[in-house]
N, C-alpha and C positions, 0 to 999 in steps of 0.2 A: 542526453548524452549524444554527442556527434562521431557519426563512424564515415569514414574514409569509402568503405566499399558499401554503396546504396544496395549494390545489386545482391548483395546476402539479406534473406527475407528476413522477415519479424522471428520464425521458428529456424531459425538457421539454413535453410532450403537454397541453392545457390540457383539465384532468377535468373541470370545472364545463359545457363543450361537447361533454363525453362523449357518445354515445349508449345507452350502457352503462349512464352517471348517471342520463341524463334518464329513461330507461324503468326504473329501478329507484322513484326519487322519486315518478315519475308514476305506475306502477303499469303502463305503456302494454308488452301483450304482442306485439302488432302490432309494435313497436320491439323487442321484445325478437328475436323472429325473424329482423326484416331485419340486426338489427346482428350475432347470432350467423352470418346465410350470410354477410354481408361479411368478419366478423374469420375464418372457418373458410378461405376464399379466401386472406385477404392473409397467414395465417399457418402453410396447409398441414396445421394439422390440424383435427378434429372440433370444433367447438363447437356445445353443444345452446342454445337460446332459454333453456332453464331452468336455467343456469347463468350469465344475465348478469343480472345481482345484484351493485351495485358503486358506493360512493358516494363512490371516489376512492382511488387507490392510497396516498397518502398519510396521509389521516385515519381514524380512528376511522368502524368499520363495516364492510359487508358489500365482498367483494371476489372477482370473476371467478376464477376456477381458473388461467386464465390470467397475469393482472396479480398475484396472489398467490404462485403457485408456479413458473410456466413462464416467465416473463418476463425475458429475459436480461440485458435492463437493469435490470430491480428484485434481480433476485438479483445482479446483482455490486454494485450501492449495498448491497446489505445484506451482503455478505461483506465491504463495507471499510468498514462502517459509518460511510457517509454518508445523506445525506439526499436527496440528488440528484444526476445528473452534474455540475452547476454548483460543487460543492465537491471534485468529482477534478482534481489539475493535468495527467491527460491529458488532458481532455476533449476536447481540439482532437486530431483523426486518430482519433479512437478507433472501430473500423471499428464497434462493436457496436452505438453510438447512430448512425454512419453510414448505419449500414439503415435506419433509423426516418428519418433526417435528408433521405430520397432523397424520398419520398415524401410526408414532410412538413420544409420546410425550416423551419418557422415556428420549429421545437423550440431550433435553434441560439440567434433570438433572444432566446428567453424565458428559456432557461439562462442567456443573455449577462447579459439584465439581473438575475436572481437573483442572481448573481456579482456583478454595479455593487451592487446593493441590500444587499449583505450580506458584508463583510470573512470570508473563509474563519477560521475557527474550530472549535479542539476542545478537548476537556476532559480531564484529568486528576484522576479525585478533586475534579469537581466544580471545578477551577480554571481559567479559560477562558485559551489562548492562543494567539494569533493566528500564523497562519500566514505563512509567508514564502515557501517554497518546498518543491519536493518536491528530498532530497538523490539519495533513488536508490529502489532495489527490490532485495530479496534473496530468499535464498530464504525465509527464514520471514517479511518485511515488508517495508513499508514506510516508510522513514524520509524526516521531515520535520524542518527547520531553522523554527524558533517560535520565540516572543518571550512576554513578560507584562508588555511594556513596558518592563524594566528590563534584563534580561538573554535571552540568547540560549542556546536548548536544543538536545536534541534527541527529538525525538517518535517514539517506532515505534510503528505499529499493524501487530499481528501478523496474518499471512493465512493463506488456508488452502485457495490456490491449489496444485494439483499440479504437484510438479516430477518428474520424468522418471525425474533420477537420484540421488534422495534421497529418503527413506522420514523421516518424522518421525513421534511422540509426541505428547505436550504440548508446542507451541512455545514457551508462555509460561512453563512451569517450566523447561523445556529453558534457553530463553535466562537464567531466573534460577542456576540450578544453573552454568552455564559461568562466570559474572558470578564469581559466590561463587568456583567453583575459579579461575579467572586470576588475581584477585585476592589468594587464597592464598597463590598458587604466585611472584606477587610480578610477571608481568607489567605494564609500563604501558598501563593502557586507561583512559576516564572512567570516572568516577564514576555509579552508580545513583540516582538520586535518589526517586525515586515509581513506584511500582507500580498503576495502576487492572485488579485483575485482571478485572472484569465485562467491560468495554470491550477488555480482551486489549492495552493498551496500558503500554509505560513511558516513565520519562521519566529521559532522562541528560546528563550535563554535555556543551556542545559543546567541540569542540577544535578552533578555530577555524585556516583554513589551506588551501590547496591538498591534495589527496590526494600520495602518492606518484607516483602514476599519472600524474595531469594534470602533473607536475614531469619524468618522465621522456617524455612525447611533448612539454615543449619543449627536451628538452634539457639536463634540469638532474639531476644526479645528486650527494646530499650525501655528503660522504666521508665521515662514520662511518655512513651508514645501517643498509650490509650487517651492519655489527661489531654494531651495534645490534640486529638479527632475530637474529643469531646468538647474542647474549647470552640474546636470549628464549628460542632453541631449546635451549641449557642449561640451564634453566629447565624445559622443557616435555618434553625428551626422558625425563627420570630420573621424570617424572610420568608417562611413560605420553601422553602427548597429542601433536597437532599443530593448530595453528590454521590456517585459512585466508591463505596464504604471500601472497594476489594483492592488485596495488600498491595497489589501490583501496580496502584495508582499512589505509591507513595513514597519518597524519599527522604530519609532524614539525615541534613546538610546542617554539620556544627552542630548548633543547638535550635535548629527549627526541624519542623517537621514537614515537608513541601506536598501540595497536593499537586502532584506534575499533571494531569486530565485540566480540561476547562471544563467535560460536560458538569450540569448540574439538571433536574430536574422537577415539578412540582412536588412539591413535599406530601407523602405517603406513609402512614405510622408502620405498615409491614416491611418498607425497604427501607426503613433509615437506623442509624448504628445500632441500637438497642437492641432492634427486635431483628435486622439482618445482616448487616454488618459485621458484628464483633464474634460472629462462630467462627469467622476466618482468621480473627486476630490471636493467635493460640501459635506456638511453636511445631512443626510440623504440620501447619496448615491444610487441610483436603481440598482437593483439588477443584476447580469450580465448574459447573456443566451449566448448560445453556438454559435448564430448567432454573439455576440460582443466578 
């Protein structure tokens, strides 16, 4: 996403009012001093006067030790590569720009209006399209539901956020490498369409629909669903693999049943449908925790 005003920071902070700025442009050491004891107070640690050197977290040039590397909202804008909070769909509760927001609420505003100002947008290979919503978070990403004004996607940007109970590689060959083999192996899942590997993003066909999930907490359970996952695990079991069984990896379009995920993994007799799987395939489904 491209925003007109560089000088609003990643957490909405307006740099141009920097003190950090102004004593860098101005050359003013005296400023350099009082703003390293104020920032070393409000943020617990060391900061020397001859480290504030900084003409905007966002633009071109020099930048604080701080604002550059330690910044825990500039570093997770730059792990999901965005441009600022105003183009994450958490933004709102998000506890991390919350600390920043206590003290300065002003930041909420300016986020607000960079978001009025500027339709959320990302690219793919260079092709822009516009966002809609965020569909969920997994473990290797982020998946987003996009448009290019004609048809409707779906966007992942991959992350590289740590999960607990999963050890990953390459996310982005990972997810290409499971693509290729499901596809194989003959399961139903979308179509691949574009790869931007720089960006760590792809882009694949949506399959448009309520998940499985959201169909069984209202109550609604399709009669060949089951037959249907079970078709795919004879498929998957003589391959050696199992996919991720949970509702939430599932859409049934027409008369298919679509596994929208590409992960798959080595095939395991306690996590594959039988024995883990199918306790969530029930109407009112329980909820699933980090342990399942």
């Amino acid at each position: 996403m491209k925003h007109t005003n560089q000088l609003i920071g990643c957490c909405g902070l307006d740099c141009e009012k920097c003190d950090a700025r102004i004593a860098t442009l101005t050359n003013d050491n005296a400023l350099r001093e009082k703003t390293a004891a104020l920032w070393t107070k409000l943020n617990g640690i060391t900061i020397l006067p001859e480290m504030i050197n900084c003409t905007g977290c966002r633009t071109e040039g020099a930048k604080t030790p701080f604002c550059d590397k330690l910044c825990p909202v500039h570093n997770c804008v730059r792990e999901k590569k965005l441009a600022t909070c105003a183009d994450c769909p958490q933004m709102d509760g998000c506890p991390t720009l919350g600390q920043i927001a206590v003290n300065s609420p002003f930041v909420l505003d300016n986020l607000k209006q960079l978001k009025q100002n500027n339709a959320l947008m990302m690219t793919v290979n260079d092709v822009e399209y516009n966002v809609i919503k965020l569909l969920g978070k997994g473990k290797g990403g982020y998946s987003y539901l996009v448009t290019d004004g004609t048809t409707q996607y779906v966007l992942k940007q991959i992350h590289h956020e740590p999960c607990e109970y999963y050890t990953f590689g390459d996310k982005l060959q990972a997810e290409l490498h499971d693509y290729e083999t499901l596809r194989r192996i003959g399961v139903p899942i979308p179509r691949l369409l574009a790869v931007d590997t720089s960006q760590e993003r792809i882009l694949k066909e949506y399959i448009a629909g309520q998940t499985v999930a959201e169909q069984l907490k209202e109550g609604r359970m399709g009669p060949d669903w089951l037959a249907q996952v079970q078709a795919m695990c004879r498929l998957l079991y003589p391959a050696g693999l199992n996919i991720d069984y949970y509702p939430t990896n599932f859409v049934p379009c027409g008369e298919v049943l679509y596994y929208i995920d590409y992960e798959c993994n080595t095939y395991m007799e306690q996590w594959d449908f039988e024995h883990w799987g199918i306790q969530y395939w029930t109407a009112q489904t329980p909820e699933r925790t980090e342990e399942t």
